[in-house]
C-alpha positions in Angstrom: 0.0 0.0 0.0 2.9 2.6 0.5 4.8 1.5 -2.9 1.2 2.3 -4.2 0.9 6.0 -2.9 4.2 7.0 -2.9 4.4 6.1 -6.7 1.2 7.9 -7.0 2.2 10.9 -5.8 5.9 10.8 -8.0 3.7 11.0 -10.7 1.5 13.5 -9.8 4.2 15.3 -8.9 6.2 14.9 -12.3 3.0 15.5 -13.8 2.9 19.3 -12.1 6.2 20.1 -12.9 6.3 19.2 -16.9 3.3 20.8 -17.3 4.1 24.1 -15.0 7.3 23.5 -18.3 5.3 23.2 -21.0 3.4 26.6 -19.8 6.2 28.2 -19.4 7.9 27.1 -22.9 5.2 27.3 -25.1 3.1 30.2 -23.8 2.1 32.9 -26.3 3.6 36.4 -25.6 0.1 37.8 -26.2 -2.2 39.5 -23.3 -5.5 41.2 -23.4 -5.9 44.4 -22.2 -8.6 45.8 -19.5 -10.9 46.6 -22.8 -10.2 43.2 -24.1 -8.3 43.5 -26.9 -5.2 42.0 -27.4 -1.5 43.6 -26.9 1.7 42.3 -27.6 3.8 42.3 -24.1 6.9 45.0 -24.3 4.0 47.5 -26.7 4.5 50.2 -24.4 8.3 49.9 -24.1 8.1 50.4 -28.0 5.9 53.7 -27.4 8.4 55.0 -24.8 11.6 54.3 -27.4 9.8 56.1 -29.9 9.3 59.2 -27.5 12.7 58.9 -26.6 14.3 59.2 -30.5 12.4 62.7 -30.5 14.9 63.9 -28.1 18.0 65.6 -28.6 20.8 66.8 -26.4 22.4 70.2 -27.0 25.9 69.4 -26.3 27.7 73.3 -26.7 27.8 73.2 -22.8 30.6 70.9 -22.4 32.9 73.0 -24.6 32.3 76.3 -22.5 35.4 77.9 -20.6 32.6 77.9 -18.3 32.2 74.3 -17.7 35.9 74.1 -18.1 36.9 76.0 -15.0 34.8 73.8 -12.8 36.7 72.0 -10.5 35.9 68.5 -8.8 35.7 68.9 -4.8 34.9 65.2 -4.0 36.8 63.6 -1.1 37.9 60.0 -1.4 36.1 58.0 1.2 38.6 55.5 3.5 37.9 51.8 2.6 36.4 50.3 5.8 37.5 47.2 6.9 34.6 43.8 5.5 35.5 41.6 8.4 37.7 39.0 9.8 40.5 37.4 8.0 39.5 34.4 8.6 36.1 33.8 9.3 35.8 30.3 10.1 38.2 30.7 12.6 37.2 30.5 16.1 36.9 34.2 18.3 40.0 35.0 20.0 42.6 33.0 17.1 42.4 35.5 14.4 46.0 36.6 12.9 46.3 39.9 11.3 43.7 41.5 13.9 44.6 44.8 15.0 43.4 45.9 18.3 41.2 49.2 18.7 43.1 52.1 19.6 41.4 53.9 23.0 40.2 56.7 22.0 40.5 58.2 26.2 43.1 60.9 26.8 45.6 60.4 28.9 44.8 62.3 32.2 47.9 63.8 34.8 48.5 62.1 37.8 49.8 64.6 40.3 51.9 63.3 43.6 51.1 64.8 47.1 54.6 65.7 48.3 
């Protein structure tokens, strides 16, 4: 009785899964629409490339002394450290770990004479 149902449900299984394939393989790009006719998928990509041939660029800024004299104030940021060298290593037996630097001052110690 278990051969029985486990076979039964390999197959329904197997059955899912090619079918879910064939769906997938041999669907036709077409959908319908909210007034029910039919569209080809990607249609209003192709309307928004056609928008976007319309537009030109006018490019005379870049060649002005103008645009020339600017000058690029950006600041490099540091690179922070990802993690531990090793991370399969257990806590405490990393090499190459450099310990925090204490960021207290150091405070005067007067002696009564």
């Amino acid at each position: 009785m278990k051969y029985n149902t486990k076979m039964i449900g390999w197959i329904i299984v197997v059955v899912i899964v090619v079918s879910a394939l064939y769906t997938l393989a041999f669907k036709d790009p077409v959908t319908k629409d909210a007034s029910g006719a039919t569209a080809s998928v990607g249609s209003d990509l192709l309307e928004l490339l056609d928008k976007l041939k319309g537009v030109s660029f006018d490019t005379d800024l870049f060649s002005s002394t103008k645009f020339s004299s600017l000058m690029d104030w950006s600041i490099p940021l540091p690179r922070p450290d990802l993690g531990r060298p090793n991370p399969f290593e257990r806590i405490g037996l990393d090499i190459g770990v450099v310990a925090p630097i204490s960021t207290q001052q150091p405070t005067a110690t007067t002696t009564a004479p």
